[in-house]
N, CA, C and O of each residue as an XYZ file, in Angstrom:
264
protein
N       0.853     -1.182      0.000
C       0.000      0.000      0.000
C       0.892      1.236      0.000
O       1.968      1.214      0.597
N       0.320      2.680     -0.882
C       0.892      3.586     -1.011
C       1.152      4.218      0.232
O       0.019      4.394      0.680
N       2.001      4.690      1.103
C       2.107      5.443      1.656
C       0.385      6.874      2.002
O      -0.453      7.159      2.857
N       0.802      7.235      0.736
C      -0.494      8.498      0.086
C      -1.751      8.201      0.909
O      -2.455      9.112      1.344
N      -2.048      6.763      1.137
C      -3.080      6.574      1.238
C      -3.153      6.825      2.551
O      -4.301      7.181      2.815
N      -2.389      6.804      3.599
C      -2.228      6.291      5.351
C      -2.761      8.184      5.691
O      -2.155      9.103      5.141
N      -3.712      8.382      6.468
C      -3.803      9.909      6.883
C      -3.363      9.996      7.613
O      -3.074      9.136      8.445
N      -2.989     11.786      7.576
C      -2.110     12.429      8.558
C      -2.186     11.955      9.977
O      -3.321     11.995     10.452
N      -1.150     11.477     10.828
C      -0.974     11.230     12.451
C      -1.192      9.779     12.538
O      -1.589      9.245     13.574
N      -0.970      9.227     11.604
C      -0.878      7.639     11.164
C       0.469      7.194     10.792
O       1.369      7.936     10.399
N       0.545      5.789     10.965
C       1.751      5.063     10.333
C       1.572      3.695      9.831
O       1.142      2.807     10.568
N       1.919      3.473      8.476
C       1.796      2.209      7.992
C       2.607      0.861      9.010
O       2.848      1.008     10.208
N       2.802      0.096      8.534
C       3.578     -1.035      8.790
C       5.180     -0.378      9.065
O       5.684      0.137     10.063
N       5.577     -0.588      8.030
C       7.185     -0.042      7.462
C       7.254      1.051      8.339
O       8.099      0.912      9.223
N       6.417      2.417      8.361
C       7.101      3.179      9.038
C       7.524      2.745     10.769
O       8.550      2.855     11.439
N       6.125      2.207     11.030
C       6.048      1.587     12.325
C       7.866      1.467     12.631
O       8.711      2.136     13.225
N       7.824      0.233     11.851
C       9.212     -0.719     12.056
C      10.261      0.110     11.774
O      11.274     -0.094     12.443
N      10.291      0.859     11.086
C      11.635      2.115     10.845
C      11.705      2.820     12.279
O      12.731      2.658     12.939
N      10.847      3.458     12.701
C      10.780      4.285     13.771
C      10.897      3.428     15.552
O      10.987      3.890     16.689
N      10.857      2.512     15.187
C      11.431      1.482     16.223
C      12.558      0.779     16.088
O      13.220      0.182     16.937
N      12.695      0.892     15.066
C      14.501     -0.212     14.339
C      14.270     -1.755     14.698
O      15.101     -2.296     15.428
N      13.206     -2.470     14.228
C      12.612     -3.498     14.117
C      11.952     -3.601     12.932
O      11.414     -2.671     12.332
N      12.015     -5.073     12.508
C      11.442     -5.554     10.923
C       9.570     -5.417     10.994
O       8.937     -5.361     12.048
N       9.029     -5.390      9.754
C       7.334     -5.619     10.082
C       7.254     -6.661     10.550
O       6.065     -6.816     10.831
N       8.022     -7.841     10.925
C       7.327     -9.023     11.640
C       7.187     -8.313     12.739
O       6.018     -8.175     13.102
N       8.226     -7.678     13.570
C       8.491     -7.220     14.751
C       7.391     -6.152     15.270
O       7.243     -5.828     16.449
N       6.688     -5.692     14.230
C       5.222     -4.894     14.794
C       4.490     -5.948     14.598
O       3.888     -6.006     15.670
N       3.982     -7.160     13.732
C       3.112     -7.810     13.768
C       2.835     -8.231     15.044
O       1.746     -8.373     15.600
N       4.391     -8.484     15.597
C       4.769     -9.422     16.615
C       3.910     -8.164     17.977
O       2.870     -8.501     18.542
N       4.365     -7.263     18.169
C       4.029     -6.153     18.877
C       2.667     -6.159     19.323
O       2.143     -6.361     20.418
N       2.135     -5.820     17.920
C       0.432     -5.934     18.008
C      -0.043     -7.167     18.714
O      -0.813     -7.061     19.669
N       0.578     -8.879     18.090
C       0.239     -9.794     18.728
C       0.266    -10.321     20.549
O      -0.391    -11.146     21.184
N       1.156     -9.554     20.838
C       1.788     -9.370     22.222
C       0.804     -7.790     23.049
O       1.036     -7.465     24.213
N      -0.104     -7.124     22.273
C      -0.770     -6.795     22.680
C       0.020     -4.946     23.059
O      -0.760     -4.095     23.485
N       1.321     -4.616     22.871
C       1.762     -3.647     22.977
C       1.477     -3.043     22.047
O       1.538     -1.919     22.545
N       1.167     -2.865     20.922
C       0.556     -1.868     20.019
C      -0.878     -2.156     19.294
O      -1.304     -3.185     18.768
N      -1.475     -0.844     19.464
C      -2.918     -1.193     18.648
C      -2.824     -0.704     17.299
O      -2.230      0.351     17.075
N      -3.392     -1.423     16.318
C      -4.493     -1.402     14.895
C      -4.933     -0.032     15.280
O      -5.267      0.193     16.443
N      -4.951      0.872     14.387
C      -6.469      2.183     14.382
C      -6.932      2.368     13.136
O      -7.467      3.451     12.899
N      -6.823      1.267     11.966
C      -7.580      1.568     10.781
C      -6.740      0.609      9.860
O      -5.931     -0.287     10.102
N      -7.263      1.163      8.689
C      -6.804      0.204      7.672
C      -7.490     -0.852      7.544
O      -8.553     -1.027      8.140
N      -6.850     -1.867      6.573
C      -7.304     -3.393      6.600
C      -6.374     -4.351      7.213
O      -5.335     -4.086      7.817
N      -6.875     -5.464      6.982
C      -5.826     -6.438      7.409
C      -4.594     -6.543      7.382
O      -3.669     -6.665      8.185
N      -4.818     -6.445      5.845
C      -3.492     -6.560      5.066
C      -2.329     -5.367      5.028
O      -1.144     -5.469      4.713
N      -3.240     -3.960      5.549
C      -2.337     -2.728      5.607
C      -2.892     -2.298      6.931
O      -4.047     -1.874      6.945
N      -2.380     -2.342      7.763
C      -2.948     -1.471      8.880
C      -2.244     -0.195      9.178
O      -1.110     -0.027      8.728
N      -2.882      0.809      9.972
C      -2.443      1.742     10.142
C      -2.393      2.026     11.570
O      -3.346      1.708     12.281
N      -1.338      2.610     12.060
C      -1.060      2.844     14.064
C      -1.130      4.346     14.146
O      -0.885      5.126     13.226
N      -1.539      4.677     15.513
C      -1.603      5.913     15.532
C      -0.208      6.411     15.676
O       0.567      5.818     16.426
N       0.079      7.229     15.155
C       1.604      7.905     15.331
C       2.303      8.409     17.167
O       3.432      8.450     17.656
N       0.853      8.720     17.700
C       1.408      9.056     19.014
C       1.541      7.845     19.995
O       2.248      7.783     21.001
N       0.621      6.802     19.424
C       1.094      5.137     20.215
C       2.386      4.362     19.805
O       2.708      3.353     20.432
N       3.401      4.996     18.376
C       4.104      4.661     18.375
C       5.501      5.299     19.069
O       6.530      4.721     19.420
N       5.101      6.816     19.128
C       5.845      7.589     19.718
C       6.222      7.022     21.443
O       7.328      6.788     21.929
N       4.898      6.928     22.060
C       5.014      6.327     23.131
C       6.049      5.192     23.298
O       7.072      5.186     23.982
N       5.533      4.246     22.512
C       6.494      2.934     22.695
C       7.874      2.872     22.667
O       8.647      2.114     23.254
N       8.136      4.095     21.632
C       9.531      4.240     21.538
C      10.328      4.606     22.527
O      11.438      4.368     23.003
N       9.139      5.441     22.717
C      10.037      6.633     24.495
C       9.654      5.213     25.348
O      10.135      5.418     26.462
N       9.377      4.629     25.351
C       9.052      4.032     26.422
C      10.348      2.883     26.385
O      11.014      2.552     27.366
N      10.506      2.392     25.026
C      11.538      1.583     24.708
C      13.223      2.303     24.927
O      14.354      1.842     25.080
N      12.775      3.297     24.863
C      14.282      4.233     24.841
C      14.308      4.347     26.458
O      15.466      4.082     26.777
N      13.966      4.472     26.979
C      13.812      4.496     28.552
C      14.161      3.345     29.198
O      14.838      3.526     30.210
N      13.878      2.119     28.891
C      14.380      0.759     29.148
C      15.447      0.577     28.828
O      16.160      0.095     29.708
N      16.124      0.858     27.421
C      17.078      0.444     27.177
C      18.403      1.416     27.889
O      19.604      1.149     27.944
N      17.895      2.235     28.227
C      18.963      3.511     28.942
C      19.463      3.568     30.305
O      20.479      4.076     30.781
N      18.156      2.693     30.992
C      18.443      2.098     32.669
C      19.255      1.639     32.920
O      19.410      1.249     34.077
């Protein structure tokens, strides 16, 4: 899926995983483990809210810094 398509304060798959430095399994995996939610899209393309990924990160950057 195009990028174009994902609206503003959203993130596809890929970006997800860029902005965490983890592969798309590694958000599939995320979502499955219940740390990140779906907010649209389809199955096959979902879309995350940009500020739940922001979170995770800070939240991940915070762990790893302890």
């Amino acid at each position: 899926m195009d990028t174009a398509h994902i609206p503003p304060g959203y993130y596809g798959t890929r970006d997800v995983a860029r902005a965490l430095g983890t592969s798309p399994g590694g958000v599939r995996n995320l979502v499955y483990r219940g740390r990140l939610k779906r907010a649209g899209g389809t199955e096959r393309h979902p879309w995350y809210r940009a500020a739940d990924v922001a979170a995770l990160a800070a939240a991940r950057h915070a762990r790893n810094a302890a």
